[in-house]
C-alpha positions as CSV (number, residue, x, y, z in Angstrom):
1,X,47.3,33.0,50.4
2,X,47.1,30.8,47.5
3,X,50.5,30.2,45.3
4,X,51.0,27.5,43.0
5,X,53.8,26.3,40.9
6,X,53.3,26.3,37.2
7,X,55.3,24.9,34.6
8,X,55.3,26.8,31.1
9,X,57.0,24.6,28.0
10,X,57.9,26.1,24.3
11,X,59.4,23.3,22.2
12,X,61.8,21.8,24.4
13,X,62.5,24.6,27.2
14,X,60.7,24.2,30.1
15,X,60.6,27.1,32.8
16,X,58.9,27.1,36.6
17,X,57.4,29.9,38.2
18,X,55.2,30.7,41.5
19,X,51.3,31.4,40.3
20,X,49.2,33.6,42.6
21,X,45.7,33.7,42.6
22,X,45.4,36.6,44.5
23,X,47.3,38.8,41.8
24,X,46.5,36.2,38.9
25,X,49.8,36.3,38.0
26,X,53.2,35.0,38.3
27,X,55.0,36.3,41.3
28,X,58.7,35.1,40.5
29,X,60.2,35.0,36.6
30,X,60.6,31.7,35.0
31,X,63.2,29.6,36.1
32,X,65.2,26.3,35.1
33,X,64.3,23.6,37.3
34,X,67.3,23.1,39.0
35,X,67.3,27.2,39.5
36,X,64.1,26.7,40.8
37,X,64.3,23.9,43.1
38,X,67.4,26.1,45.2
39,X,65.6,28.5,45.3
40,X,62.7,27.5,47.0
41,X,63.3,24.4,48.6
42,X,64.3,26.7,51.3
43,X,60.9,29.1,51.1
44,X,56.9,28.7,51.6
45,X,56.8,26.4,48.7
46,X,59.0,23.8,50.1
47,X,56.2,22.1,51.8
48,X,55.1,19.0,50.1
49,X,57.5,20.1,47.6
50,X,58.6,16.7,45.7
51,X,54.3,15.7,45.8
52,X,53.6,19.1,44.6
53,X,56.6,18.9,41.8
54,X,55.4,16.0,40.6
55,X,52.0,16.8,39.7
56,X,53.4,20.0,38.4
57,X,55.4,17.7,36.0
58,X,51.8,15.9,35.0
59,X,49.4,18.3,34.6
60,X,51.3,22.1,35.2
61,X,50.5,23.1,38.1
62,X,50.6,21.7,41.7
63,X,46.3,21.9,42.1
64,X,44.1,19.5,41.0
65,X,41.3,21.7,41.3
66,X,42.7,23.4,37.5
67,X,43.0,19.6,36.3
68,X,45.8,21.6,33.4
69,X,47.8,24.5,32.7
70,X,44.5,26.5,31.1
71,X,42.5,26.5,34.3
72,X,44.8,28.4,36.3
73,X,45.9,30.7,33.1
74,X,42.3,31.6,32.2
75,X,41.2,34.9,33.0
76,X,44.9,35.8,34.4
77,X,46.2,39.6,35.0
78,X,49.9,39.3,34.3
79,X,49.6,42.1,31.6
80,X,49.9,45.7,31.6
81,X,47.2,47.2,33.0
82,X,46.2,43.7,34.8
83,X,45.0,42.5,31.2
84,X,44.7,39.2,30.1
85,X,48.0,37.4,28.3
86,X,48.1,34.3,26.5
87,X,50.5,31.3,27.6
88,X,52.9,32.5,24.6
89,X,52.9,36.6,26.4
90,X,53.6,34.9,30.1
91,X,56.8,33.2,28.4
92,X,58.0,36.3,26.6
93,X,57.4,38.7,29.4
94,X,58.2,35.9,32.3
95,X,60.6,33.9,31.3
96,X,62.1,34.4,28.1
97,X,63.1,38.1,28.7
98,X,64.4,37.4,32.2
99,X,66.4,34.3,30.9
């Protein structure tokens, strides 16, 4: 099972979430990071978690294989219907309504 941690930024707000590529989707809602650290510091993602955190905070995502944020966005199902949203939708419908 393959689940990443993504970081999505609008201005100066940042949020985390947990990516699966299974679902192409987020899994969890967009947190803060300090939200986001007690909360799964004690889960599945806690493994490697300060490595993986930090190349979240370099490229958005904890995989190199993406090499940035669009790799792992393109061709997502996080909308209705399993359609395709833009960075801007998965911050509205993930993080911005559940803040």
């Amino acid at each position: 099972m393959a689940h990443y941690i993504i970081k999505l930024t609008r201005g100066d707000k940042s949020w985390y979430l947990v990516w699966s590529t299974i679902v192409d989707a987020p899994i969890t809602y967009g947190m803060k990071l300090d939200a986001f650290k007690r909360r799964h510091l004690s889960s599945d993602i806690a493994k490697n978690f300060e490595a993986r955190m930090a190349l979240v905070e370099k490229i958005g995502v904890d995989h190199e294989e993406y090499k940035s944020m669009d790799g792992i966005l393109s061709g997502n199902r996080a909308g209705p219907a399993e359609t395709c949203l833009t960075k801007d939708e998965i911050i509205d419908d993930y993080c911005i309504k559940e803040v």
